[in-house]
C-alpha positions in Angstrom: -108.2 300.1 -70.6 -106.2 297.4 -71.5 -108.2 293.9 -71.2 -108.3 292.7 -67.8 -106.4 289.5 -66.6 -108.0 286.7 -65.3 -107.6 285.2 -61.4 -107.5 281.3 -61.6 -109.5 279.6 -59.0 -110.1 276.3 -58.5 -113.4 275.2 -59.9 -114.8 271.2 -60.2 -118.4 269.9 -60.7 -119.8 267.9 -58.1 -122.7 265.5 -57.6 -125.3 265.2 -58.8 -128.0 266.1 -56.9 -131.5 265.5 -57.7 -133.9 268.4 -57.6 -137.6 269.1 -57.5 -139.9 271.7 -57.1 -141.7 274.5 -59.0 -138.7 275.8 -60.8 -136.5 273.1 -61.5 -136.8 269.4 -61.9 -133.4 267.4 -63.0 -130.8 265.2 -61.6 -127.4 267.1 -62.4 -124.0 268.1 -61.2 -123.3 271.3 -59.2 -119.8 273.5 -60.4 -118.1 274.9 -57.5 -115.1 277.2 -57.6 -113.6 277.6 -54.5 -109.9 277.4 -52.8 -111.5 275.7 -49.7 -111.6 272.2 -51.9 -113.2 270.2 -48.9 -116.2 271.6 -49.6 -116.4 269.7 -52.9 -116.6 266.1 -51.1 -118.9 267.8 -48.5 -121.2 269.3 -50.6 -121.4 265.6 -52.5 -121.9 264.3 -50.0 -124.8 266.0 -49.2 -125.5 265.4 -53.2 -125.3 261.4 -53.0 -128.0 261.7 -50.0 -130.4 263.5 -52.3 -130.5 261.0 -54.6 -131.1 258.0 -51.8 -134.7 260.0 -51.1 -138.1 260.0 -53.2 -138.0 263.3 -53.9 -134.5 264.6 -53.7 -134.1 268.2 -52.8 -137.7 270.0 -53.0 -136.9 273.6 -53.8 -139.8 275.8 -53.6 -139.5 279.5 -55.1 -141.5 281.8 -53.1 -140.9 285.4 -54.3 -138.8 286.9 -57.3 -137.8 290.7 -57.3 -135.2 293.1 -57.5 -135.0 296.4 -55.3 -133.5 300.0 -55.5 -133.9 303.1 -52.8 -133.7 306.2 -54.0 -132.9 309.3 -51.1 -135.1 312.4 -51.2 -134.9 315.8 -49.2 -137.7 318.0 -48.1 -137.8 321.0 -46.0 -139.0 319.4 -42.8 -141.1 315.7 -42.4 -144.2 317.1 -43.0 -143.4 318.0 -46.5 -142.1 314.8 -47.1 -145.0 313.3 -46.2 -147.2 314.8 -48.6 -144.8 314.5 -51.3 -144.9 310.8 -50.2 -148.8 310.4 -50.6 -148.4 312.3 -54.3 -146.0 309.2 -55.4 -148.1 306.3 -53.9 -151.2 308.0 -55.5 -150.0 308.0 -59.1 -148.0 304.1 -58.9 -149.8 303.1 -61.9 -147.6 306.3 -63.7 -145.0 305.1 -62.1 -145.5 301.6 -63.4 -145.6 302.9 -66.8 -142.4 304.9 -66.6 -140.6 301.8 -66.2 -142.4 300.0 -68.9 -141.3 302.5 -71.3 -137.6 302.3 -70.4 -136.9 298.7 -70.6 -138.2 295.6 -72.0 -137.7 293.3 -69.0 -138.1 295.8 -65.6 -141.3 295.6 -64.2 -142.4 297.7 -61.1 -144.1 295.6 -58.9 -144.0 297.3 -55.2 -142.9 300.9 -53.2 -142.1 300.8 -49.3 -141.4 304.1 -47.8 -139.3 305.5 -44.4 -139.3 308.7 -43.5 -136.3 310.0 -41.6 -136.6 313.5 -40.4 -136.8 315.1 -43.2 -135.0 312.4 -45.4 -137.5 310.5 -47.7 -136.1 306.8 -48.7 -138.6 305.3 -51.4 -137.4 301.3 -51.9 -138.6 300.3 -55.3 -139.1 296.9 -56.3 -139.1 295.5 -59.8 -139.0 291.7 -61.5 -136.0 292.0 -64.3 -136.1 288.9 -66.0 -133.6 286.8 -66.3 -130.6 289.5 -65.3 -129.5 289.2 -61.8 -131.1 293.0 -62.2 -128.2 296.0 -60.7 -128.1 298.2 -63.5 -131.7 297.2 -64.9 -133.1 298.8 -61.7 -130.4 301.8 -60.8 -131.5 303.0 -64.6 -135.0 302.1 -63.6 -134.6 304.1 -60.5 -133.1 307.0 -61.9 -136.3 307.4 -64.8 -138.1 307.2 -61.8 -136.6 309.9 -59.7 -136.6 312.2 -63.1 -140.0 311.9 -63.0 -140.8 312.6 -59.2 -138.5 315.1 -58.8 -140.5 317.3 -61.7 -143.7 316.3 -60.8 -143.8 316.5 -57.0 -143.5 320.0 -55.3 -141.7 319.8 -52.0 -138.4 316.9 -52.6 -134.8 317.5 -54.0 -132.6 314.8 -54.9 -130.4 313.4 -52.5 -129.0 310.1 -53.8 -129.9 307.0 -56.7 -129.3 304.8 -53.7 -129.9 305.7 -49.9 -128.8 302.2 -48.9 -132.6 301.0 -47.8 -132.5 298.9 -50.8 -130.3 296.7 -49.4 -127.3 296.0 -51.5 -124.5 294.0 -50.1 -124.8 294.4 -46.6 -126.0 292.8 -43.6 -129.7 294.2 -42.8 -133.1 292.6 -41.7 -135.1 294.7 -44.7 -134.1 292.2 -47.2 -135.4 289.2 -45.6 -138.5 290.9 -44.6 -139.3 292.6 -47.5 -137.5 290.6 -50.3 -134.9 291.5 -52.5 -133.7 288.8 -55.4 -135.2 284.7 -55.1 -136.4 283.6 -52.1 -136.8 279.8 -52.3 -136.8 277.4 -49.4 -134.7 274.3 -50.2 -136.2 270.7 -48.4 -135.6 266.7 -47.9 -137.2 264.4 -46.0 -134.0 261.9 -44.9 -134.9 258.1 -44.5 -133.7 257.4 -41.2 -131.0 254.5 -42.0 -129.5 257.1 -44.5 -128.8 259.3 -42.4 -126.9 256.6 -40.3 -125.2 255.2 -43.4 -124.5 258.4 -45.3 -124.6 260.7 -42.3 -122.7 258.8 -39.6 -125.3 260.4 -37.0 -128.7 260.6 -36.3 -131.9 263.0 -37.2 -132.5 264.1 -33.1 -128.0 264.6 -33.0 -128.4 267.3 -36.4 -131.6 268.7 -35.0 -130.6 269.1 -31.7 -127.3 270.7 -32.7 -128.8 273.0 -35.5 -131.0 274.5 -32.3 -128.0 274.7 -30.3 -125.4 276.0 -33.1 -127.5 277.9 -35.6 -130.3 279.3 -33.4 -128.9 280.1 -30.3 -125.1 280.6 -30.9 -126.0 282.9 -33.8 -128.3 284.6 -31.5 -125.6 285.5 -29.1 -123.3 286.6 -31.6 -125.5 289.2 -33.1 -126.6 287.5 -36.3 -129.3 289.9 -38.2 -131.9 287.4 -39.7 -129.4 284.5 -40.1 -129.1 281.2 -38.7 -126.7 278.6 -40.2 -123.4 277.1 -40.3 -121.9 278.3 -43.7 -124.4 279.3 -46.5 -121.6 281.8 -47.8 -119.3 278.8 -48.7 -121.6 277.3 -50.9 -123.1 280.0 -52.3 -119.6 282.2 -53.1 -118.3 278.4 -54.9 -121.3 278.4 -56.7 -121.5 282.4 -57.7 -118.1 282.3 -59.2 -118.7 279.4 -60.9 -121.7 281.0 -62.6 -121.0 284.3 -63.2 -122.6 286.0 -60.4 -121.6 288.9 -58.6 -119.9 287.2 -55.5 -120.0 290.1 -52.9 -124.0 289.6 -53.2 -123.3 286.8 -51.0 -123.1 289.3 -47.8 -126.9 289.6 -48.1 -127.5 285.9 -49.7 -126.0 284.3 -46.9 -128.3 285.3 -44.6 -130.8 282.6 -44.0 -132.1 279.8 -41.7 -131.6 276.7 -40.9 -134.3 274.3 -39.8 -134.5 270.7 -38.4 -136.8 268.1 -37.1 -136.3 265.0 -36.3 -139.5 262.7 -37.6 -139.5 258.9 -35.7 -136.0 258.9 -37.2 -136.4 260.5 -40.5 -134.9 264.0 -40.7 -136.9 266.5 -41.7 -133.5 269.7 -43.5 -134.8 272.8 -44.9 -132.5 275.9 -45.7 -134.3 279.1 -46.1 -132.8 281.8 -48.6 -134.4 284.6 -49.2 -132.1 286.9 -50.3 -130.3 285.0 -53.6 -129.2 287.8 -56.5 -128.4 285.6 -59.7 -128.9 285.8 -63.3 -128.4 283.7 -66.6 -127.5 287.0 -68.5 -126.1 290.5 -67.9 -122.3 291.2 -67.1 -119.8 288.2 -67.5 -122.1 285.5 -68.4 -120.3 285.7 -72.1 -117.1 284.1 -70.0 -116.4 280.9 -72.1 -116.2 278.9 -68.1 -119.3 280.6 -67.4 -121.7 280.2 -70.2 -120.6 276.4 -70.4 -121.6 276.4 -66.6 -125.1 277.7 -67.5 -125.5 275.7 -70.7 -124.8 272.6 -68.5 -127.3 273.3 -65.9 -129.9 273.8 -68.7 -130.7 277.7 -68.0 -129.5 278.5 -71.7 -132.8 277.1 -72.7 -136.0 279.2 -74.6 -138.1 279.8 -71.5 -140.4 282.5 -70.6 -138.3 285.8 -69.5 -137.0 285.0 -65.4 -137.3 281.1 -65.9 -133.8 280.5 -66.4 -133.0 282.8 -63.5 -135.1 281.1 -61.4 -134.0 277.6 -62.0 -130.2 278.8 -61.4 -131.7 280.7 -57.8 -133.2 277.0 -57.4 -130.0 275.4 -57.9 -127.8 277.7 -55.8 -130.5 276.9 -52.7 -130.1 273.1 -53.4 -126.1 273.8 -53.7 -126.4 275.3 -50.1 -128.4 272.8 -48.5 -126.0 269.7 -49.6 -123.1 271.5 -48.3 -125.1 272.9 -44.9 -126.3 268.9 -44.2 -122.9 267.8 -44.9 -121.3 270.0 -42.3 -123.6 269.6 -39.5 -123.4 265.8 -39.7 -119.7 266.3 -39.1 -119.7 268.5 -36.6 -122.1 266.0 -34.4 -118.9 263.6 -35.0 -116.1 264.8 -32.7 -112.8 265.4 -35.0 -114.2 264.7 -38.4 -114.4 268.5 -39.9 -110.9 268.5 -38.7 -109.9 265.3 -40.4 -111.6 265.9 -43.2 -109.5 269.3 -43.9 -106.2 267.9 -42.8 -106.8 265.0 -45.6 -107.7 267.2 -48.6 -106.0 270.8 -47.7 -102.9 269.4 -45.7 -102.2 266.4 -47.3 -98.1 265.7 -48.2 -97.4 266.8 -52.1 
């Protein structure tokens, strides 16, 4: 195959944003490549508040791993259910297996459904500092090897049975975990919000309940409640490397407000976040600059850098997520702002 060509898209660096929390701790800019360019002043916007608070975005990293379901068949459920209680018995073997197929996948967890007499066996596994796709299909498929000739009663079926989840819209990923999950905070000094903001703490928290909660709830949304994590997040995924249709499942997450004698309390929740600092086009000349400038090219323990760019991306999402629901309290300003930096006369 001939080397591929290359699809130019917009990309620019904005803030910076200060950051802290268990993963990360810096005051840096954010790259963004996108072809909606108003979400560069929006999300530096969201940026230049960070730094007008003590703390500056507080991203907290809550749970790190990577997940693959395999599909089984039996003969009926009952056989699948014993082969089932063979497997969980012998997960330190399992464990092992991995071990001695890579140096960075880890087993760390098994969840089970049994569907007639389907078997669906979600593995989950830390990978490092790789976003972890092919680290845990080749992990999965040592696995299955050693199931399918140690355990009477299963056949194969498939490497993935789609209970892992990847790329899709499902509640098992935010309940179980798949990728980072960090939770992304900042406490708002009240005249900042009026200054910066142009609204006020009880305005953002009373539309976020009105928008995010209950409009998404009417529409259906599956474990999601915000205004437009995927804008952000697919900017910031391009920009880095990632794979951007992981932000199907990365966009799912919540949005929470409170308004605090003035102050305002913003927290974005995302647990579903697939990124990594090595692995498949992080060699990219744009890309590995990217990473080198938000410091996850450094000599850290194996999943450090990961986890600072997972950090980042949730930090990303919550400037941009601020940004857009202070507008939207402001009759006409979203509008305004997209006439005068998408419409504007050449």
């Amino acid at each position: 195959m001939n080397e591929p060509d290359c699809a130019p898209i917009p990309l620019a660096w904005v803030g910076p944003l200060r950051i802290t929390g268990n993963a990360v701790d810096a005051e840096l800019e954010i790259p963004l490549a996108t072809y909606e360019t108003p979400l560069w002043p929006s999300v530096g916007r969201g940026a230049r508040v960070s730094r007008m608070t003590e703390k500056g975005i507080v991203a907290t990293l809550i749970d790190d791993r990577m997940t693959r379901s395999i599909l089984l068949e039996a003969d009926h459920a009952a056989a699948a259910f014993a082969a089932l209680s063979q497997i969980r018995a012998r997960f330190d073997t399992l464990c092992d297996v991995v071990a001695s197929g890579s140096n960075y996948a880890r087993l760390i967890g098994l969840h089970h459904q049994i569907a007639g007499n389907l078997l669906f066996l979600r593995f989950e596994f830390t990978t490092g500092d790789a976003s972890g796709h092919n680290m845990v299909t080749q992990a999965s498929d040592q696995l299955q090897t050693y199931i399918l000739t140690t355990t009477p009663g299963v056949r194969y079926s498939s490497v993935s049975g789609n209970y892992c989840t990847d790329k899709k819209a499902t509640a098992v990923n935010g309940i179980l975990g798949r990728g980072k999950n960090v939770v992304a905070e900042i406490l708002i000094p009240r005249e900042v919000v009026s200054q910066r903001l142009h609204t006020t703490a009880e305005q953002i928290t009373t539309l976020n309940i009105r928008k995010n909660l209950i409009g998404t709830l009417l529409a259906g949304g599956i474990r999601s409640a915000n205004a437009h994590y995927a804008n952000m997040l697919l900017g910031f995924y391009l920009a880095t490397g990632q794979d951007a249709a992981n932000i199907v499942e990365g966009s799912q997450g919540l949005t929470h407000a409170e308004n605090r004698d003035g102050d305002l309390y913003f927290s974005c929740t995302l647990p579903n976040l697939i990124v990594g600092t090595v692995g498949n086009g992080k060699h990219l000349p744009f890309v590995d600059d990217a990473l080198l400038r938000l410091g996850c090219r450094e000599q850290r323990q194996p999943g450090e850098n990961a986890r600072r760019l997972a950090a980042l991306a949730a930090a990303t999402v919550l400037c941009g997520e601020l940004s857009l629901l202070a507008a939207q309290t402001n009759p006409g300003e979203l509008m305004r702002a997209h006439t005068q930096f998408e419409r504007s006369t050449r």
